[in-house]
C-alpha positions, 0 to 999 in steps of 0.5 A: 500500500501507497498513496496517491498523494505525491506530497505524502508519497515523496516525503514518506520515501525521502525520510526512508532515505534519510532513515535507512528502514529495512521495510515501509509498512503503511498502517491500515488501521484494522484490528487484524494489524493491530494483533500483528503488532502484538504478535510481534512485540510479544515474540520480541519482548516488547511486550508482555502478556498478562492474564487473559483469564481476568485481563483478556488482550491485555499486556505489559510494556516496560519502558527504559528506566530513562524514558518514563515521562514527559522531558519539558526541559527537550521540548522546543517550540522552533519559530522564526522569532524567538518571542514568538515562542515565548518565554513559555517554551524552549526556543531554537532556529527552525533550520538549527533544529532541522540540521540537529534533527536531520543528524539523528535521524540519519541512518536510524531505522537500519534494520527496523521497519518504518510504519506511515500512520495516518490518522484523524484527531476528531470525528472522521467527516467532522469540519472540526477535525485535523488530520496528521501522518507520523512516521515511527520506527515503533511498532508499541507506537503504532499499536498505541496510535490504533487505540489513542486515535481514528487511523488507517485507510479512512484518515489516508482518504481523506488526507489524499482527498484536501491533501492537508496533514501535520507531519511527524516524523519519530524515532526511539533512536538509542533511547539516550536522554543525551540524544533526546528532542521533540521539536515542533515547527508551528509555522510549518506544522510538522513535528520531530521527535527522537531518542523517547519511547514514552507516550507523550514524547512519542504517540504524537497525535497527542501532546504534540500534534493536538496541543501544541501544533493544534494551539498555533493552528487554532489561533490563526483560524479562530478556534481553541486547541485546549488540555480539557476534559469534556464531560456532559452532566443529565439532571433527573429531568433530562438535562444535560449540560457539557462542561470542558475542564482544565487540570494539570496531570494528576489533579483529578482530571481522568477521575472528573471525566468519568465521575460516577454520581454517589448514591445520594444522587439517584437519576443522575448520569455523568458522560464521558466524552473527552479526559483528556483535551478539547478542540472549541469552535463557535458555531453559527450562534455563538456558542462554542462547541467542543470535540474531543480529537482523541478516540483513546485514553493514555492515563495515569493508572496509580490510584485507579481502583474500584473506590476512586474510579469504577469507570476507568478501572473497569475501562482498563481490564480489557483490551489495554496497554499498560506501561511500567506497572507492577505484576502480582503472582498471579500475572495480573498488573498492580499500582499502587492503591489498586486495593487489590492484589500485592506486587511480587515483580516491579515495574523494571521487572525486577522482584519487589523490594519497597526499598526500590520505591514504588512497585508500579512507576509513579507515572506510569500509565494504561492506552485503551479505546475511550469505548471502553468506558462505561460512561463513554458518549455516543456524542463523542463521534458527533461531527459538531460536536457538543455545546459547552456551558461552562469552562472550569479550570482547575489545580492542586493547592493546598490552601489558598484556592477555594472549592469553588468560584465563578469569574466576573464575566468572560474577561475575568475568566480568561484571568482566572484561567491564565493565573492557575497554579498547582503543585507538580507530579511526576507526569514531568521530570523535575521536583514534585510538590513545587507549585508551578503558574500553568496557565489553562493548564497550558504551560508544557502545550502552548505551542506559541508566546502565552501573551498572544495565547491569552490575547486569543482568548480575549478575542472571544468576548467580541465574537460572542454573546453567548460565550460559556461562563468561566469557574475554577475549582480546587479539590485539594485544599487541606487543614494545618494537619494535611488531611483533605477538607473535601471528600472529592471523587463523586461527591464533586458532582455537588460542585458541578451542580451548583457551577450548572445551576449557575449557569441556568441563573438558578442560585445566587451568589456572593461576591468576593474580590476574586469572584462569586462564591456559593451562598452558604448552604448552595452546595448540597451536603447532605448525607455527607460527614462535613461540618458547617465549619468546614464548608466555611474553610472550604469557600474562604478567601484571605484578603491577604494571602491572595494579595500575595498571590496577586502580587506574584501573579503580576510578577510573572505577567512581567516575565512576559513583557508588552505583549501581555494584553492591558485587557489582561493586566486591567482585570488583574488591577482590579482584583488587586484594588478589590482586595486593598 
C-alpha cells in the first residue's frame, strides 16, 4: 500500500532515505494489524502478556528506566522569532533544529521497519477535525496510535482527498536522554521527535500534534486547541449540560471525566466524552462547541481502583496497554492503591523490594479505546460536536484556592484561567510538590508566546454573546494537619451542580474580590460527614494571602513583557484594588 498523494508519497520515501528502514509498512488501521503488532512485540519482548483469564488482550510494556515521562526541559517550540515562542517554551532556529534533527535521524531505522500512520484527531467527516501522518520506527507506537486515535485507510482518504496533514516524523533512536528532542515547527506544522519511547514524547497525535501544533493552528483560524476534559452532566429531568475542564496531570482530571454520581444522587448520569483535551469552535450562534480529537485514553493508572474510579478501572481490564506497572503472582498488573492484589515483580521487572520505591512507576500509565468506558458518549463521534456551558479550570493547592468560584464575566475568566497554579507530579521530570503558574493548564502545550495565547482568548468576548461562563475549582485544599477538607471523587458532582445551576441563573451568589462564591448552604451536603465549619474553610478567601498571590501573579505577567494584553493586566488591577 501507497498513496496517491505525491506530497505524502515523496516525503514518506525521502525520510526512508534519510532513515535507512529495512521495510515501509503503511498502517491500515484494522484490528487484524493491530494483533500483528502484538504478535510481534510479544515474540520480541516488547511486550508482555498478562492474564487473559481476568485481563483478556491485555499486556505489559516496560519502558527504559530513562524514558518514563514527559522531558519539558527537550521540548522546543522552533519559530522564526524567538518571542514568538515565548518565554513559555524552549526556543531554537527552525533550520538549527532541522540540521540537529536531520543528524539523528540519519541512518536510524537500519534494520527496523518504518510504519506511515495516518490518522484523524476528531470525528472522521467532522469540519472540526485535523488530520496528521507520523512516521515511527515503533511498532508499541503504532499499536498505541490504533487505540489513542481514528487511523488507517479512512484518515489516508481523506488526507489524499484536501491533501492537508501535520507531519511527524519519530524515532526511539538509542533511547539516550543525551540524544533526546521533540521539536515542533508551528509555522510549518510538522513535528520531530527522537531518542523517547514514552507516550507523550512519542504517540504524537497527542501532546504534540493536538496541543501544541493544534494551539498555533487554532489561533490563526479562530478556534481553541485546549488540555480539557469534556464531560456532559443529565439532571433527573433530562438535562444535560457539557462542561470542558482544565487540570494539570494528576489533579483529578481522568477521575472528573468519568465521575460516577454517589448514591445520594439517584437519576443522575455523568458522560464521558473527552479526559483528556478539547478542540472549541463557535458555531453559527455563538456558542462554542467542543470535540474531543482523541478516540483513546493514555492515563495515569496509580490510584485507579474500584473506590476512586469504577469507570476507568473497569475501562482498563480489557483490551489495554499498560506501561511500567507492577505484576502480582498471579500475572495480573498492580499500582499502587489498586486495593487489590500485592506486587511480587516491579515495574523494571525486577522482584519487589519497597526499598526500590514504588512497585508500579509513579507515572506510569494504561492506552485503551475511550469505548471502553462505561460512561463513554455516543456524542463523542458527533461531527459538531457538543455545546459547552461552562469552562472550569482547575489545580492542586493546598490552601489558598477555594472549592469553588465563578469569574466576573468572560474577561475575568480568561484571568482566572491564565493565573492557575498547582503543585507538580511526576507526569514531568523535575521536583514534585513545587507549585508551578500553568496557565489553562497550558504551560508544557502552548505551542506559541502565552501573551498572544491569552490575547486569543480575549478575542472571544467580541465574537460572542453567548460565550460559556468561566469557574475554577480546587479539590485539594487541606487543614494545618494535611488531611483533605473535601471528600472529592463523586461527591464533586455537588460542585458541578451548583457551577450548572449557575449557569441556568438558578442560585445566587456572593461576591468576593476574586469572584462569586456559593451562598452558604448552595452546595448540597447532605448525607455527607462535613461540618458547617468546614464548608466555611472550604469557600474562604484571605484578603491577604491572595494579595500575595496577586502580587506574584503580576510578577510573572512581567516575565512576559508588552505583549501581555492591558485587557489582561486591567482585570488583574482590579482584583488587586478589590482586595486593598
Amino acid at each position: 500500500m501507497t498513496t496517491r498523494l505525491e506530497s505524502l508519497s515523496e516525503w514518506v520515501a525521502g525520510i526512508a532515505r534519510l532513515t535507512q528502514a529495512e521495510r515501509v509498512h503503511w498502517c491500515t488501521g484494522t484490528r487484524d494489524e493491530y494483533d500483528e503488532f502484538v504478535r510481534e512485540m510479544l515474540a520480541r519482548g516488547d511486550l508482555l502478556e498478562l492474564n487473559q483469564d481476568s485481563y483478556p488482550d491485555c499486556y505489559l510494556h516496560r519502558s527504559d528506566p530513562r524514558d518514563v515521562a514527559r522531558v519539558e526541559h527537550l521540548t522546543y517550540v522552533c519559530s522564526d522569532r524567538k518571542e514568538d515562542a515565548g518565554p513559555n517554551n524552549n526556543w531554537m532556529l527552525p533550520a538549527e533544529a532541522r540540521e540537529k534533527m536531520n543528524g539523528l535521524f540519519d541512518g536510524c531505522m537500519k534494520g527496523r521497519t518504518l510504519y506511515v500512520i495516518p490518522y484523524c484527531m476528531g470525528p472522521l467527516g467532522s469540519p472540526y477535525s485535523r488530520y496528521g501522518v507520523e512516521i515511527t520506527d515503533s511498532t508499541y507506537v503504532a499499536a498505541n496510535m490504533y487505540l489513542m486515535t481514528r487511523m488507517g485507510d479512512a484518515a489516508l482518504a481523506e488526507i489524499e482527498r484536501t491533501g492537508r496533514f501535520i507531519r511527524g516524523l519519530h524515532s526511539v533512536g538509542e533511547l539516550d536522554p543525551e540524544r533526546r528532542f521533540i521539536m515542533h515547527f508551528p509555522e510549518d506544522l510538522t513535528i520531530m521527535s527522537y531518542g523517547s519511547g514514552y507516550g507523550g514524547n512519542a504517540l504524537l497525535g497527542k501532546k504534540c500534534h493536538a496541543l501544541r501544533i493544534a494551539s498555533y493552528q487554532a489561533r490563526t483560524e479562530g478556534w481553541l486547541a485546549e488540555h480539557m476534559l469534556i464531560v456532559g452532566v443529565e439532571n433527573p429531568a433530562g438535562e444535560t449540560h457539557y462542561l470542558a475542564c482544565a487540570f494539570p496531570s494528576q489533579c483529578g482530571k481522568t477521575n472528573l471525566a468519568m465521575l460516577i454520581p454517589p448514591k445520594s444522587h439517584r437519576g443522575w448520569k455523568v458522560w464521558t466524552l473527552g479526559d483528556d483535551i478539547a478542540w472549541m469552535h463557535l458555531d453559527d450562534e455563538g456558542r462554542l462547541r467542543a470535540i474531543n480529537p482523541e478516540a483513546g485514553l493514555f492515563g495515569v493508572v496509580p490510584g485507579t481502583n474500584r473506590h476512586t474510579n469504577p469507570n476507568a478501572y473497569e475501562s482498563i481490564r480489557r483490551d489495554a496497554i499498560f506501561t511500567n506497572v507492577a505484576l502480582t503472582a498471579e500475572n495480573d498488573p498492580w499500582w499502587e492503591d489498586k486495593d487489590t492484589g500485592e506486587p511480587v515483580m516491579d515495574w523494571q521487572g525486577r522482584p519487589y523490594d519497597p526499598a526500590n520505591g514504588p512497585a508500579a512507576h509513579p507515572n506510569s500509565r494504561f492506552t485503551v479505546s475511550a469505548k471502553n468506558n462505561p460512561s463513554y458518549s455516543e456524542l463523542a463521534e458527533a461531527p459538531r460536536g457538543v455545546p459547552i456551558s461552562a469552562l472550569v479550570f482547575g489545580g492542586r493547592r493546598r490552601e489558598l484556592t477555594p472549592l469553588v468560584y465563578e469569574a466576573r464575566d468572560w474577561a475575568h475568566g480568561v484571568l482566572v484561567g491564565a493565573t492557575a497554579a498547582s503543585e507538580t507530579t511526576a507526569a514531568a521530570t523535575g521536583k514534585v510538590g513545587v507549585v508551578r503558574r500553568d496557565p489553562m493548564a497550558m504551560k508544557p502545550f502552548c505551542g506559541y508566546n502565552f501573551a498572544d495565547y491569552w490575547s486569543h482568548w480575549l478575542s472571544f468576548e467580541n465574537r460572542s454573546d453567548a460565550l460559556p461562563r468561566i469557574f475554577h475549582v480546587n479539590w485539594f485544599r487541606r487543614d494545618p494537619d494535611g488531611s483533605f477538607l473535601w471528600p472529592g471523587f463523586g461527591e464533586n458532582l455537588r460542585v458541578l451542580r451548583w457551577i450548572i445551576d449557575r449557569c441556568r441563573d438558578r442560585v445566587d451568589a456572593v461576591e468576593s474580590p476574586i469572584g462569586y462564591l456559593p451562598e452558604p448552604g448552595a452546595i448540597d451536603t447532605s448525607g455527607l460527614d462535613i461540618e458547617l465549619e468546614t464548608m466555611q474553610e472550604l469557600l474562604s478567601v484571605d484578603p491577604e494571602a491572595w494579595k500575595q498571590e496577586m502580587q506574584s501573579i503580576g510578577e510573572y505577567f512581567q516575565t512576559y513583557g508588552d505583549r501581555v494584553p492591558q485587557r489582561l493586566r486591567a482585570e488583574h488591577g482590579k482584583v488587586l484594588s478589590a482586595l486593598s
